[in-house]
N, C-alpha and C positions, 0 to 999 in steps of 0.2 A: 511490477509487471504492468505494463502499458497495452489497453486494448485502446484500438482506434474507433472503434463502432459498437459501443456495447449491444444497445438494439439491432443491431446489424451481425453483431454477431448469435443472441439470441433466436432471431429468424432464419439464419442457416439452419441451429439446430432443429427448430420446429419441423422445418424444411424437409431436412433429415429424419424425420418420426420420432426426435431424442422428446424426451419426455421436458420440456423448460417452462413450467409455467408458470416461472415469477423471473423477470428479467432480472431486479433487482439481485438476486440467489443464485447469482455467478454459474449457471446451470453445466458451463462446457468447463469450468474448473473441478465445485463440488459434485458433478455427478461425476465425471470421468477420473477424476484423480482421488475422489472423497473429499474433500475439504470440506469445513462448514463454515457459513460463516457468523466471525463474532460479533461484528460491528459493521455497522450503516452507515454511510456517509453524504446524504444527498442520493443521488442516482448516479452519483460519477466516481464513485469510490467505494471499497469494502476492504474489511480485514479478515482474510481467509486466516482458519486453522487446521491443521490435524497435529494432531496429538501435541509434542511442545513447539510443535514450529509454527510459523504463521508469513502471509506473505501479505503485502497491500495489493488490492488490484486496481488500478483510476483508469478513467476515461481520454484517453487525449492523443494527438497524434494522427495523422492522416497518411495515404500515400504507402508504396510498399512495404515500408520498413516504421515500425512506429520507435521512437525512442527509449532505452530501458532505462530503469533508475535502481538503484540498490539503498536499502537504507540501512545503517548499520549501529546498533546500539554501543552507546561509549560509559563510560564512568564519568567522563568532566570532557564537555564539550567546547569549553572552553583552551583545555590544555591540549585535545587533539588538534583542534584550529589551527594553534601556533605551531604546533611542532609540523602540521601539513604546508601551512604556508611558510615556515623557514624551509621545509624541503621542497618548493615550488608548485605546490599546487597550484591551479587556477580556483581561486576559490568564486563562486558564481552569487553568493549571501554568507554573509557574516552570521555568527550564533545570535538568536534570537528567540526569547520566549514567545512560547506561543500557549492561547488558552485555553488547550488538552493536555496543558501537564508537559508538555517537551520543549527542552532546548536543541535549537538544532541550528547547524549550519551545511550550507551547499557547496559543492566541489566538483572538477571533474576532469578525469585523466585525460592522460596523451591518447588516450584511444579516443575519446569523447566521451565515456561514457558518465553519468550521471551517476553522483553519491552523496547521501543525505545522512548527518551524523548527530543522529538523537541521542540527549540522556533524558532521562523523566527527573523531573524534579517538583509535578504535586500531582496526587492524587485525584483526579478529577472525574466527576460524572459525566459521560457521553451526551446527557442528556443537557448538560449546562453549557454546551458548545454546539449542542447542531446534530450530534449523533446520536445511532438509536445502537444501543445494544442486547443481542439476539441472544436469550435463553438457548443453549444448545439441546438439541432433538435426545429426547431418552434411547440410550443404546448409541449413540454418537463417538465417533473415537474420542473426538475432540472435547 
């Protein structure tokens, strides 16, 4: 999920008397829908949860419509690639390690929309790449 204005959107809620006092704490997700979140990414990214699902949120994007992305966890991200690009995807990056643990490669349909296909493949601390991860709140669903 793509927000265009994280601060900007933060200030609406304030705006609004929502209760948001940590921009960072994705306040119009986890207060409204419950989510918490697990992981920190900068100020431009988080990993929302409730219960086993989880979404990313990033910063980017301008203008009425911000772009959506989906990411989709695979078993071998290498073998989904081929079999994407014998059946024509537009593929946008090739699979790639990267240093949270995931291989992934980029894609993306006839509609336009954006598809990101991680597998994990090591174990990694948040904290050994940049990210902070968030003890979740006692009585939490998540």
């Amino acid at each position: 999920m793509v927000v265009s204005d994280i601060e900007a959107a933060h200030a609406e809620l304030v705006g609004r008397g929502v209760d948001a006092s940590d921009v960072q704490d994705f306040p119009c997700l986890c207060n409204t829908f419950g989510f918490a979140v697990r992981l920190r990414i900068g100020t431009h990214r988080a990993q929302l949860v409730y219960g086993d699902g989880a979404v990313v949120v990033i910063e980017g994007g301008s203008g009425d419509a911000a772009p959506q992305s989906v990411l989709v966890r695979v078993e071998d991200a290498d073998a989904h690639h081929e079999q994407a690009l014998a059946a024509g995807a537009r593929i946008s990056s090739p699979p790639t390690d990267y240093p949270y643990g995931e291989r992934q490669y980029n894609a993306e349909d006839i509609g336009g929309h954006r598809w990101t296909f991680s597998q994990s493949i090591a174990d990694v601390d948040p904290a050994d790449w940049g990210g902070v991860l968030v003890p979740p709140e006692p009585g939490s669903i998540s």
